[in-house]
ROKELUM-452979 format. One record per residue (C-alpha): residue number from 1; residue in one letter; x, y, z. Coordinates in steps of 0.02 Angstrom, whole numbers, plus 50000, padded with zeros to 5 digits. Each point is the difference from the previous one (the first is absolute). Layout:
# ROKELUM-452979
+-------+------+-------+-------+-------+
| lotor | sepa |    xx |    yy |    zz |
+-------+------+-------+-------+-------+
|   NUM |    A |     X |     Y |     Z |
...
+-------+------+-------+-------+-------+
# end
This chain:
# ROKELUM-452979
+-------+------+-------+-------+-------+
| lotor | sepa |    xx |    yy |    zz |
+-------+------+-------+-------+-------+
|     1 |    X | 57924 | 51499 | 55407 |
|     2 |    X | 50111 | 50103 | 50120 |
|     3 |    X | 49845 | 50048 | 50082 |
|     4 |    X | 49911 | 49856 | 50019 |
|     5 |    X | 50148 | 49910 | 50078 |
|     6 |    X | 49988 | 50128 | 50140 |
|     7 |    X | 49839 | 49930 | 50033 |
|     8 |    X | 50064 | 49849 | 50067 |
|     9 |    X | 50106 | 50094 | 50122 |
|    10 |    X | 49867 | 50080 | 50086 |
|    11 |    X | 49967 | 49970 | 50185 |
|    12 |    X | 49830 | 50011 | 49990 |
|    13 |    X | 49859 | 49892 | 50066 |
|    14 |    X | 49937 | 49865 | 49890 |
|    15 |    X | 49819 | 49993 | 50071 |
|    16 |    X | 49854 | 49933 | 49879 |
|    17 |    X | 49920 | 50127 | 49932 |
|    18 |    X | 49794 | 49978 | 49994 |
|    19 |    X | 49943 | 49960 | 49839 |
|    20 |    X | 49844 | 50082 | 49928 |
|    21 |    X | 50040 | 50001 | 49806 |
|    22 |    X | 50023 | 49831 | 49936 |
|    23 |    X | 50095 | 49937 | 49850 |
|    24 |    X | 49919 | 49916 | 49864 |
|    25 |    X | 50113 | 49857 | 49952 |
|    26 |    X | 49898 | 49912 | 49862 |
|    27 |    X | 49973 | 50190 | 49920 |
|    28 |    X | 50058 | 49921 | 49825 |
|    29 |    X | 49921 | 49854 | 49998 |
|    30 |    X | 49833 | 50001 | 49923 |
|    31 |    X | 49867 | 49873 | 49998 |
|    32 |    X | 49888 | 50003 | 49820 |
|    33 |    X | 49875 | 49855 | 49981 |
|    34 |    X | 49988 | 49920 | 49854 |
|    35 |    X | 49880 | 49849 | 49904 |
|    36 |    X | 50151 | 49902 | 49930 |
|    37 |    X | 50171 | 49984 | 49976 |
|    38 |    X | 49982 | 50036 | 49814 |
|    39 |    X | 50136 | 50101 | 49922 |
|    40 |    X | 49888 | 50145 | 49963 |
|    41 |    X | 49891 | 50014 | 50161 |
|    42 |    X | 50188 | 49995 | 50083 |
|    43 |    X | 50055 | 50146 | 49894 |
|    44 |    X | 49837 | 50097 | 50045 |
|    45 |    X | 50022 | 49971 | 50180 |
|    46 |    X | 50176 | 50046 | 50005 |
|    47 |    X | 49935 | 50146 | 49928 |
|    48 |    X | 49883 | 50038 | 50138 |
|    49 |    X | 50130 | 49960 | 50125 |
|    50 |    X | 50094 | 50134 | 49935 |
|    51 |    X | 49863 | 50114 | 50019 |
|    52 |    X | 49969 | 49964 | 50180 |
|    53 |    X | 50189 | 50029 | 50034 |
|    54 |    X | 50002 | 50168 | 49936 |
|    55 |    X | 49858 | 50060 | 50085 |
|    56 |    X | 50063 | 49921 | 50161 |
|    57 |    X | 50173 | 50104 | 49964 |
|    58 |    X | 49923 | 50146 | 49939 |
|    59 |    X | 49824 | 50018 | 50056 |
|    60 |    X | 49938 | 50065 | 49841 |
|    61 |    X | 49864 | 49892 | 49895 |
|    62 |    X | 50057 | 50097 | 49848 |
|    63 |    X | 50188 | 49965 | 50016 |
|    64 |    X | 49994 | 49828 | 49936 |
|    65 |    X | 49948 | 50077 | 49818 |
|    66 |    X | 50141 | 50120 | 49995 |
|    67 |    X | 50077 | 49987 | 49812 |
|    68 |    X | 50180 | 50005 | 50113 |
|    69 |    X | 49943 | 49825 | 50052 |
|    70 |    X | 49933 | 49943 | 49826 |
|    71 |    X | 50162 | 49887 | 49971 |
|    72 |    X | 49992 | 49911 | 50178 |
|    73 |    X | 49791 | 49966 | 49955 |
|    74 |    X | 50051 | 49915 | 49834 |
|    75 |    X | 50138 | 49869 | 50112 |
|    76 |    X | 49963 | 50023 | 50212 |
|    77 |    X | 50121 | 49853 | 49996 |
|    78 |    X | 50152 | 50116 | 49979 |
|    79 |    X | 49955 | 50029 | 50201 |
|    80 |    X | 49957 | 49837 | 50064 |
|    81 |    X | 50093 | 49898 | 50097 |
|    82 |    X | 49899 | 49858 | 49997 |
|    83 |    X | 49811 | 49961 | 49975 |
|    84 |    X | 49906 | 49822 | 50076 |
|    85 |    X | 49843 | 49929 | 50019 |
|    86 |    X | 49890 | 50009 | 50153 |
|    87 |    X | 49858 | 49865 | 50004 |
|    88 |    X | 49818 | 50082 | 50036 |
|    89 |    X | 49868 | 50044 | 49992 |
|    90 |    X | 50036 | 50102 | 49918 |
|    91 |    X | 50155 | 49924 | 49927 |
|    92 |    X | 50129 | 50155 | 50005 |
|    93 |    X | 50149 | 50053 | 49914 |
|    94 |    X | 50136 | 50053 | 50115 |
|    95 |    X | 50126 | 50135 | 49950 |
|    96 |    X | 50149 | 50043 | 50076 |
|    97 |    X | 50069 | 50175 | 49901 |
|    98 |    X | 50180 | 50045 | 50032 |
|    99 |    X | 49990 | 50152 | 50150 |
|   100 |    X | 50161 | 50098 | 49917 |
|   101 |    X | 49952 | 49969 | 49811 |
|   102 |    X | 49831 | 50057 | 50030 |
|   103 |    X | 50036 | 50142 | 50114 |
|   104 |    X | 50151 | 50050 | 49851 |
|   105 |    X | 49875 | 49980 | 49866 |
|   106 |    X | 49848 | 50104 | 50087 |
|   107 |    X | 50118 | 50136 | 50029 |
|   108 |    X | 50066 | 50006 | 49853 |
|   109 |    X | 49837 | 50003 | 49934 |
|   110 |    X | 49969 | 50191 | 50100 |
|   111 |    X | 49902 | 49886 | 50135 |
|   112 |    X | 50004 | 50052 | 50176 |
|   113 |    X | 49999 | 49862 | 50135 |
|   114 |    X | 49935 | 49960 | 50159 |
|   115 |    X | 50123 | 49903 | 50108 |
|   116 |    X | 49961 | 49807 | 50083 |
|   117 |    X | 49987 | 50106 | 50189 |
|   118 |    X | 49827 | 50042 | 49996 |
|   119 |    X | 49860 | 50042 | 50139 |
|   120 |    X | 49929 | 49856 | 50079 |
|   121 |    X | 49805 | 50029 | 49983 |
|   122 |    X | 49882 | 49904 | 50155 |
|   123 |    X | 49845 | 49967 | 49892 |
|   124 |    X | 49830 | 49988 | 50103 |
|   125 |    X | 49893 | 49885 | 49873 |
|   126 |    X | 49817 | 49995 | 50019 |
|   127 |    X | 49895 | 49884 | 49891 |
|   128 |    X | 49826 | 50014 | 50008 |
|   129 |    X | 49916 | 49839 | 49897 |
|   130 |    X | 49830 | 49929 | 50038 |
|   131 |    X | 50055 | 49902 | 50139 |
|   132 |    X | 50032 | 50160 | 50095 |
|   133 |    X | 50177 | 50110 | 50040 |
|   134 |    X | 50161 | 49932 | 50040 |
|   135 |    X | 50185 | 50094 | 50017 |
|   136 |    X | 50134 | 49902 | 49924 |
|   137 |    X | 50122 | 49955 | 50102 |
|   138 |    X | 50195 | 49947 | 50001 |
|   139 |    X | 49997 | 49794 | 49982 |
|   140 |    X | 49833 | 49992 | 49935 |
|   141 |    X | 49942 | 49930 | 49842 |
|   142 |    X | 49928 | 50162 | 49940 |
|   143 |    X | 50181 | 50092 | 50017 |
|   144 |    X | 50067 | 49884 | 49835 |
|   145 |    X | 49912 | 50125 | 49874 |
|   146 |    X | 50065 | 50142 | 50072 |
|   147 |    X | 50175 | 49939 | 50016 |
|   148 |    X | 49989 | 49948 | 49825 |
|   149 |    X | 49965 | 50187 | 49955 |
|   150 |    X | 50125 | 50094 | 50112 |
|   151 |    X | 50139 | 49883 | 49925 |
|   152 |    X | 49936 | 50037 | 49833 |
|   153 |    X | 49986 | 50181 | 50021 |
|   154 |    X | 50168 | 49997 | 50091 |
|   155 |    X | 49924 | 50054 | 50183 |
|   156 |    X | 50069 | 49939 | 50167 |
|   157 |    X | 49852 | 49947 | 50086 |
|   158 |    X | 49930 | 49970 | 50159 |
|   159 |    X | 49847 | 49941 | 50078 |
|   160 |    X | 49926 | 50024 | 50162 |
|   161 |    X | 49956 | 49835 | 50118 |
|   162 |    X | 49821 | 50026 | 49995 |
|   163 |    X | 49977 | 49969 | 50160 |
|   164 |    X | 49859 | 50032 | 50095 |
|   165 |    X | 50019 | 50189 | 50063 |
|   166 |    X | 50046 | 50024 | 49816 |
|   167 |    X | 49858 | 49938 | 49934 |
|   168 |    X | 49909 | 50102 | 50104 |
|   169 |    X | 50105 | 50168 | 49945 |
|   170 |    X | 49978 | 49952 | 49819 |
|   171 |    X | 49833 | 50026 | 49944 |
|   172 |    X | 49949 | 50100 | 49850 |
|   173 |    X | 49970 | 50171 | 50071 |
|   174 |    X | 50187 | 49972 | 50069 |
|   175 |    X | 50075 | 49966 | 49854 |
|   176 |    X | 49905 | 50118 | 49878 |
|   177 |    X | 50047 | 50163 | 50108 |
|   178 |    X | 50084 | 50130 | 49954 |
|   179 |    X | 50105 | 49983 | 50118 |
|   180 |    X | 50076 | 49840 | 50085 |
|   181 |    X | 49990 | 50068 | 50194 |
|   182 |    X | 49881 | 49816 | 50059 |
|   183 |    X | 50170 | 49915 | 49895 |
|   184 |    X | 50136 | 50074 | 50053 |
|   185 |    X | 50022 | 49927 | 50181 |
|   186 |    X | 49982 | 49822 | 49915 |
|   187 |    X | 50105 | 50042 | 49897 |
|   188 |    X | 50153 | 50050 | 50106 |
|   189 |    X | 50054 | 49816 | 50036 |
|   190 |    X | 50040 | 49960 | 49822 |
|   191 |    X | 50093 | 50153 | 49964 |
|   192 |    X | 50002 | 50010 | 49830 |
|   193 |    X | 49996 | 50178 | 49891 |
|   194 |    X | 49858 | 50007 | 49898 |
|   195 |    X | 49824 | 49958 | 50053 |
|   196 |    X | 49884 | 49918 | 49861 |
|   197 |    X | 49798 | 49985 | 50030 |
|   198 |    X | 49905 | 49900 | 49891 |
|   199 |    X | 49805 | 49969 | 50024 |
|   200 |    X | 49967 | 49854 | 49862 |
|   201 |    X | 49825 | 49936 | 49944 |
|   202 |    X | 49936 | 49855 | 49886 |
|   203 |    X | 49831 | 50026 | 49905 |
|   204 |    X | 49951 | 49905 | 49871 |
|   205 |    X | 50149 | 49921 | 49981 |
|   206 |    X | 50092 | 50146 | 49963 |
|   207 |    X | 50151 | 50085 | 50138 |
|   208 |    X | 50007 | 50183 | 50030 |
|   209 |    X | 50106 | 50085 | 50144 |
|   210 |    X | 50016 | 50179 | 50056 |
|   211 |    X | 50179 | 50032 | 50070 |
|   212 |    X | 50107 | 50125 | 50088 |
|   213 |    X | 50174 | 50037 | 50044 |
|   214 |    X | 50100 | 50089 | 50113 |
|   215 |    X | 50182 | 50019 | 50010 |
|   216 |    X | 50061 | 50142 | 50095 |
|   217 |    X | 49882 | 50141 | 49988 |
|   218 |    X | 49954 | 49956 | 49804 |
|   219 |    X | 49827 | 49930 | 49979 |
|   220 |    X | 49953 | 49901 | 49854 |
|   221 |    X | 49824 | 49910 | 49948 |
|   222 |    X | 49934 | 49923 | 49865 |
|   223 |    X | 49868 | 49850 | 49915 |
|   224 |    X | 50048 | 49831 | 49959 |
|   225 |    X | 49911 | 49858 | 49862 |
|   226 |    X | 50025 | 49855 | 49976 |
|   227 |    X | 49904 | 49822 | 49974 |
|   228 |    X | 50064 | 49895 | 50134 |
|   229 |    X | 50096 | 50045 | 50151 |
|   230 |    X | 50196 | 49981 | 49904 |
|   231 |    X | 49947 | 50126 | 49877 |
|   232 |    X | 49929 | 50099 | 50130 |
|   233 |    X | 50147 | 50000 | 50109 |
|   234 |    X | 50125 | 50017 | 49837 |
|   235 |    X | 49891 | 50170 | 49962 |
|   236 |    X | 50032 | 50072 | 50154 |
|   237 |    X | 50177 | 49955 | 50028 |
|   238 |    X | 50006 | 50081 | 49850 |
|   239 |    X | 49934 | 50147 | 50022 |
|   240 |    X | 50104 | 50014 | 50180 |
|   241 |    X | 50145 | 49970 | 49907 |
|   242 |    X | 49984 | 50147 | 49888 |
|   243 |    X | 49940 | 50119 | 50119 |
|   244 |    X | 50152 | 49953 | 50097 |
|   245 |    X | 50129 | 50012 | 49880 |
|   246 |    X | 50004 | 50178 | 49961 |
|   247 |    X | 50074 | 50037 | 50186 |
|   248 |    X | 50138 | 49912 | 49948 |
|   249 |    X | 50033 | 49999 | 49838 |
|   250 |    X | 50067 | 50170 | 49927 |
|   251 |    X | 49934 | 50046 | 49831 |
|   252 |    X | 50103 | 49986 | 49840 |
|   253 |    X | 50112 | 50161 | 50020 |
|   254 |    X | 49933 | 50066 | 50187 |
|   255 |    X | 50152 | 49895 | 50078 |
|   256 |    X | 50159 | 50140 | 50059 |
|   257 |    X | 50149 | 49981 | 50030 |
|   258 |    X | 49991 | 50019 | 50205 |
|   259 |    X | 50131 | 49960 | 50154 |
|   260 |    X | 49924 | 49905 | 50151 |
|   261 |    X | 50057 | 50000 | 50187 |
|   262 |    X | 49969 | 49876 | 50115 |
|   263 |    X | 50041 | 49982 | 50194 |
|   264 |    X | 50001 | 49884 | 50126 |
|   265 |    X | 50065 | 49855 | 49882 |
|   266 |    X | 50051 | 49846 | 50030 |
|   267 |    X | 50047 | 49856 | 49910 |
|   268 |    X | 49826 | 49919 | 50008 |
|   269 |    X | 49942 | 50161 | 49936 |
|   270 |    X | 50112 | 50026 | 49867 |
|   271 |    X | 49941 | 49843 | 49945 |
|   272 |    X | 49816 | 50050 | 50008 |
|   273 |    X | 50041 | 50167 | 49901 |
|   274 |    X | 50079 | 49909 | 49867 |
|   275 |    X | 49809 | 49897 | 49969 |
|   276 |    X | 49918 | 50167 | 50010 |
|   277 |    X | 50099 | 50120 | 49895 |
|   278 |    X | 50032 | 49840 | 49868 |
|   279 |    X | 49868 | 50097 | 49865 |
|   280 |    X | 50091 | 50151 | 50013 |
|   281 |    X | 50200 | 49936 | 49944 |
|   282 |    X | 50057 | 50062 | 50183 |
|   283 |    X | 50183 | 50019 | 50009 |
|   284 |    X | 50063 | 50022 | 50179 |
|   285 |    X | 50128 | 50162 | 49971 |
|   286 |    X | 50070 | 50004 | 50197 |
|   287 |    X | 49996 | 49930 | 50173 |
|   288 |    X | 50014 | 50095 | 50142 |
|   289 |    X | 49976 | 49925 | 50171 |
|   290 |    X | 49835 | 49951 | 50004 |
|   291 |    X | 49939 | 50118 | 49864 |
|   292 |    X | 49987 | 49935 | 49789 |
|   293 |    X | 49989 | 50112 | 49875 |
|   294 |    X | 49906 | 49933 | 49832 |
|   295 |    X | 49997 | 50047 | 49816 |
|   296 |    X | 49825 | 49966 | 49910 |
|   297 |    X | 49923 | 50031 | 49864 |
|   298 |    X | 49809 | 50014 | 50068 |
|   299 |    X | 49856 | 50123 | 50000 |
|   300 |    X | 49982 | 50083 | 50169 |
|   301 |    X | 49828 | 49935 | 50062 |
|   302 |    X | 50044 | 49819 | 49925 |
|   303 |    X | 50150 | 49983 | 50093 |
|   304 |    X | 49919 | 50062 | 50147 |
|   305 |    X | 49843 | 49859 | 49978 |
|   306 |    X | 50150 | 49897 | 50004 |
|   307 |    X | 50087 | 50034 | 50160 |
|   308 |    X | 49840 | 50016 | 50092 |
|   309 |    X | 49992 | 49828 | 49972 |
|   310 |    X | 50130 | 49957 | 50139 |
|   311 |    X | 49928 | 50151 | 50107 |
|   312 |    X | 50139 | 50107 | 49971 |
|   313 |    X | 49986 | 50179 | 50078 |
|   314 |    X | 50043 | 50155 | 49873 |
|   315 |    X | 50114 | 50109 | 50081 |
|   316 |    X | 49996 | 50207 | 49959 |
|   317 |    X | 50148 | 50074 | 49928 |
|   318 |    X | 50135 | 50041 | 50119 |
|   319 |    X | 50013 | 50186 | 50039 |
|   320 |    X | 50122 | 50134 | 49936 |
|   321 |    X | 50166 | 49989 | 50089 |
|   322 |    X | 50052 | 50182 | 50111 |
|   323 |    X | 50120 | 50071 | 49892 |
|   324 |    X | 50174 | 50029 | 50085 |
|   325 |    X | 50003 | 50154 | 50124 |
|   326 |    X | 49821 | 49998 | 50008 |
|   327 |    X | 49897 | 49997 | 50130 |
|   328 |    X | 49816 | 49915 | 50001 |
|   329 |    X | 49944 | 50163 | 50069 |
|   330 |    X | 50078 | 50137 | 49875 |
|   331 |    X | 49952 | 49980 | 49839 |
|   332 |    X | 49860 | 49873 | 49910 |
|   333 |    X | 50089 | 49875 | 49926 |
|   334 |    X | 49925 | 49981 | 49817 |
|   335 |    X | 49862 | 49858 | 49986 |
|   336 |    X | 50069 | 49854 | 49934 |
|   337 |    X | 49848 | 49916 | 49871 |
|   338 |    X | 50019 | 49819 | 50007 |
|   339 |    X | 50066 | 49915 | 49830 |
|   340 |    X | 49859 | 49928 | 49917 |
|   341 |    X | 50127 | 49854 | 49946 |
|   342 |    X | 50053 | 49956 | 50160 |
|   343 |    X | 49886 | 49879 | 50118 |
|   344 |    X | 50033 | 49959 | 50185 |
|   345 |    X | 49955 | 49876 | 50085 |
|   346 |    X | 50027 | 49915 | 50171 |
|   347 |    X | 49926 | 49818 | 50076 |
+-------+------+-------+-------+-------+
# end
């Protein structure tokens, strides 16, 4: 507490930071839709909405069937808040789970989680039907399906304007590259950290989509199914969603014990921090001018996914100190190996 009171002390600047990583604020509350409000079709979709939560906290499709969770499967209600009724169509059940009973629970339960800061992902959406090709654009009708997948699938999205030089940039060669060079300039205005390309088609009734991603310099593709265009875009959220996950989400039993440095805080900062290092129980251990030091409990490369999300710089270890008497000239001072538990960082 000692050290977080000095933060209000600082005479720092308290200049808005840009935002890139956005924080999902309806992350546990899930949408199931259901064909009545019978007591049993209620049970089954509370059920489901259980399901959904996990995998949005976990991003595992197998984590939901863990035997640790077998008692909160029998009675989800132990973690709701509330439930409600959402007319349709579809009619839906609306859940809202308890953030600090279900985070307690899940990691009780050996679950690691992925926090509510996550990378906003600018989605270029083509759908090819028999009417001919159209990108999907931010106000448009055709955007509903795949904001009712990226809140589902607990993804910040965002959508380009579909203008008319983006039109133009977003044909299918574009966006089934291999890499998104004809997107990128486009792209810049919305500044978002993950790029998602999805070339959709209708035949026969049925939806299929090829999709990539890019965040950072990770690449990941993949198919998508589905029989009309919510399935379709639930499938590849999906899909995005787990390929994601893994970057920040540590294993069971990869996270350390490691010490974090940051510089160039200030209190807006500290603020932002806090969001970011939330999955990793973050304990701020000192304050030193404009410098925080950090306690996590993290893998390495999963904290680092994380930071990289507010385009924070890692710094290399500081060098040996000359010992007393000694000249930089005279003798070598002994290489100093940087501590593998100790990560720098500056803004």
């Amino acid at each position: 507490m000692r050290a977080i009171a000095r933060l209000f002390v600082l005479c720092l600047s308290l200049l808005s930071l840009p935002s890139w990583a956005e924080t999902v604020a309806d992350l546990y509350q899930v949408r199931e839709p259901v064909a009545s409000q019978q007591p049993e079709e209620r049970a089954a979709a509370l059920s489901r909405a259980l399901d959904t939560l996990v995998l949005r906290l976990t991003g595992d499709s197998k984590a939901s069937r863990s035997p640790a969770l077998a008692e909160l499967r029998k009675d989800p209600q132990q973690l709701i808040s509330q439930y409600g009724y959402e007319s349709g169509p579809p009619q839906l059940l609306v859940v809202d789970f308890d953030p600090i009973s279900s985070d307690r629970s899940l990691r009780q339960a050996g679950l690691s989680l992925w926090g509510s800061n996550r990378p906003a992902i600018l989605t270029w959406w083509l759908n090819n039907a028999s009417e001919g090709a159209s990108l999907v654009g931010d106000g448009q009708a055709s955007a509903a399906p795949l904001r009712r997948a990226a809140q589902h699938r607990g993804l910040p999205l965002r959508l380009p304007l579909a203008d008319l030089n983006e039109q133009l940039v977003a044909t299918v060669e574009n966006l089934t590259a291999t890499q998104p060079a004809a997107l990128r300039p486009a792209s810049e205005r919305y500044a978002a950290d993950a790029l998602l390309a999805v070339n959709a088609q209708e035949e026969s009734g049925q939806w299929q989509a090829q999709w990539r991603l890019w965040l950072g310099d990770s690449r990941e593709q993949g198919t998508a199914q589905g029989a009309d265009a919510d399935a379709l875009t639930d499938a590849v959220f999906l899909a995005v969603s787990e390929r994601l996950a893994p970057h920040f989400v540590a294993a069971p039993g990869a996270a350390e014990r490691l010490t974090l440095e940051v510089q160039g805080a200030n209190l807006v900062r500290y603020a932002e921090l806090q969001r970011l290092l939330e999955p990793f129980g973050a304990r701020l251990q000192k304050v030193e001018g404009e410098r925080l030091t950090y306690e996590v409990t993290a893998s390495a490369e999963q904290l680092r996914a994380q930071l990289a999300l507010a385009h924070l710089q890692e710094m290399p270890a500081e060098a040996a100190p000359v010992a007393a008497g000694q000249t930089p000239t005279s003798v070598a001072a002994p290489v100093q190996r940087p501590r593998a538990d100790v990560l720098r960082y500056r803004w």
